[in-house]
C-alpha positions as CSV (number, residue, x, y, z in Angstrom):
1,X,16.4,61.8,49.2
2,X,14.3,59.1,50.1
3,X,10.1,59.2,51.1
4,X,9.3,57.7,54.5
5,X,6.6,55.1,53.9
6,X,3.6,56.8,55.2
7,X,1.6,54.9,58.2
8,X,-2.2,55.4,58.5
9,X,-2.9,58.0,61.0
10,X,-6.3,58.2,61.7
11,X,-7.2,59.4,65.5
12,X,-11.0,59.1,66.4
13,X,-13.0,60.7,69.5
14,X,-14.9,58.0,70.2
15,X,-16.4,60.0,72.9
16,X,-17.9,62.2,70.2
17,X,-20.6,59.5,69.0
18,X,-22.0,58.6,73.0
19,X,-22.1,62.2,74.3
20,X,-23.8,63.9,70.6
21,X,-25.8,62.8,67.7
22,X,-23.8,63.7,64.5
23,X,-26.0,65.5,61.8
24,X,-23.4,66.4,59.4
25,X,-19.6,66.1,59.1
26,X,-17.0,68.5,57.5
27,X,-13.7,68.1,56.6
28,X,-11.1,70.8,57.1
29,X,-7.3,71.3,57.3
30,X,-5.6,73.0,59.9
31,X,-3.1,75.3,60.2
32,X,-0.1,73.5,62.1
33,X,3.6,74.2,62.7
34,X,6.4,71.4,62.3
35,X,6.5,70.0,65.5
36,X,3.0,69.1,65.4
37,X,2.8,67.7,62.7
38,X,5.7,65.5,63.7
39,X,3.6,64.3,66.5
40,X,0.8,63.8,65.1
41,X,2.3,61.5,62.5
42,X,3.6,59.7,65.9
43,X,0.0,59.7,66.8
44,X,-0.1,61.7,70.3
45,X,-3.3,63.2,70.0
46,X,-5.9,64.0,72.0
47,X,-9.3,64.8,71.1
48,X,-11.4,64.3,73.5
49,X,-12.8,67.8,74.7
50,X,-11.9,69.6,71.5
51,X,-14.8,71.8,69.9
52,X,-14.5,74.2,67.2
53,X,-15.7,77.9,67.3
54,X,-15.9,80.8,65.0
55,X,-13.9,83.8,65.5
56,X,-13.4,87.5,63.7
57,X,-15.0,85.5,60.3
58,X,-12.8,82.7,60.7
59,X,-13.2,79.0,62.0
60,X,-10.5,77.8,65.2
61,X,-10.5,74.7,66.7
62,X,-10.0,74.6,70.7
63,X,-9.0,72.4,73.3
64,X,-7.1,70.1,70.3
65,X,-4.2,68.6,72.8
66,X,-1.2,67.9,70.6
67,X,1.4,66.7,72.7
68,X,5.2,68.1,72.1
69,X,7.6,66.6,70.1
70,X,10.1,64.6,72.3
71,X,12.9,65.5,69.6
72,X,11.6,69.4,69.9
73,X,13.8,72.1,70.8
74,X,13.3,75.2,72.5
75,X,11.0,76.2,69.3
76,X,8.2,72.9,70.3
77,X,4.9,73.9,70.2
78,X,2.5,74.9,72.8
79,X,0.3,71.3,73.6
80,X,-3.1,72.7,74.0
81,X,-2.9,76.2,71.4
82,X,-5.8,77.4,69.4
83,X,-5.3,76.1,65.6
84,X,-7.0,77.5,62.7
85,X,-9.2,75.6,60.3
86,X,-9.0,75.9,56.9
87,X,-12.1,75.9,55.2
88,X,-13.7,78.2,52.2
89,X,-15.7,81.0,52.7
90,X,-19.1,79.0,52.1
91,X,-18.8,76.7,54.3
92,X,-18.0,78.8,57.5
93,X,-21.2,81.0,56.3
94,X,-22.9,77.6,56.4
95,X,-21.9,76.4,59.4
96,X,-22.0,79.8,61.1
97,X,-25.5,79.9,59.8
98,X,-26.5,76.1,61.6
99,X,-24.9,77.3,64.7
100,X,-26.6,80.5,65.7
101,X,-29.6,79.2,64.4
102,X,-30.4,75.8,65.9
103,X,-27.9,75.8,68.4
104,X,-26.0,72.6,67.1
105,X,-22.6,72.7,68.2
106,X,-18.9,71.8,66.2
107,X,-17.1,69.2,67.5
108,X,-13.8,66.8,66.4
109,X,-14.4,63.4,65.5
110,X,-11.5,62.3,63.7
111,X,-8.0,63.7,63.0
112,X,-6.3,62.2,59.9
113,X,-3.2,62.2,57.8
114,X,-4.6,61.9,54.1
115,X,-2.3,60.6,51.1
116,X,-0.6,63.9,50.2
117,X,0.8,63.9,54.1
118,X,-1.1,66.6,55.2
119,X,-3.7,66.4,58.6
120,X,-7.1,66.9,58.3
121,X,-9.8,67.3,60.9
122,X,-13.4,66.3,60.2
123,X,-16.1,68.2,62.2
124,X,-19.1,67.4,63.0
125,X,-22.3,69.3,63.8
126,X,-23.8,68.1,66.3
127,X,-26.7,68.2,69.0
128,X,-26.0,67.2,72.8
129,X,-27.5,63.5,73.5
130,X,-30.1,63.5,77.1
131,X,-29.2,61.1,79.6
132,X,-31.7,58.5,78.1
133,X,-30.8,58.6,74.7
134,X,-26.7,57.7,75.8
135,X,-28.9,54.8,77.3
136,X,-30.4,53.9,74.5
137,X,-27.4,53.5,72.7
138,X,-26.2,51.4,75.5
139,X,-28.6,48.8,74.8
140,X,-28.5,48.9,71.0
141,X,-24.7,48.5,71.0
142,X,-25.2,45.9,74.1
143,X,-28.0,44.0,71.6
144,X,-25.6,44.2,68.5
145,X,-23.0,43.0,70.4
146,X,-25.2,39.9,71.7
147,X,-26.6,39.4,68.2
148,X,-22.6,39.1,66.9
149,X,-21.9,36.6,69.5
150,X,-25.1,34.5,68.5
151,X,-23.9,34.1,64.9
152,X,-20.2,33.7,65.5
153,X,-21.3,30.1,67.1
């Protein structure tokens, strides 16, 4: 039996840094069935409106588009299923904590396939951005940018 070489999946939401300000990340593993992992090691993923939430004691992550495996049977997965998260008991009283206190919110940034082959999700706390701070960070990426370009010459 031979081991597949294992590609570097790592999906971003790089929507997740313009719309919030990231306080503190988490990671976590999720609770997946083998179709999905089969396509997310193919890297069709989306996770662009997926936010995680707490239910009965334990953390889920919505919204987490997986799409199905095209070599899938009648078993495939559901795309767009709620998937648990699997983190210890401290840190879902932690982040429970953060939540209903300051109401920061849990949101996806990344979705990753670490060295043992198994997906991980990191989280983020976050806070909703105002329509002048996404400007903001318009011009200071638009600066940075600039600033590149005048030393590349």
């Amino acid at each position: 039996m031979g081991h597949k070489v294992q590609q570097n999946i790592s999906i971003k939401n790089r929507k997740a840094t313009f719309e919030y300000e990231l306080i503190e990340r988490f990671v976590a593993g999720m609770q997946l069935v083998g179709t999905e992992i089969k396509s997310i090691r193919n890297g069709k993923v989306n996770l662009t409106d997926s936010y995680c939430q707490l239910i009965r004691g334990e953390m889920y992550v919505i919204n987490l588009h997986i799409a199905e495996y095209e070599m899938g049977t009648c078993n495939n997965h559901i795309a767009k299923r709620d998937r648990k998260l699997l983190l210890n008991k401290k840190e879902i009283v932690k982040l429970e904590k953060k939540v209903k206190e300051s109401g920061l919110t849990l949101i996806c940034t990344k979705l990753f396939v670490n060295a043992k082959g198994f997906a991980k999700l990191e989280i983020a706390l976050a806070r909703g951005k105002k329509t002048y701070d996404k400007r903001e960070s318009l011009k200071t990426n638009d600066a940075k940018r600039e600033m590149d370009r005048a030393m590349k010459f």
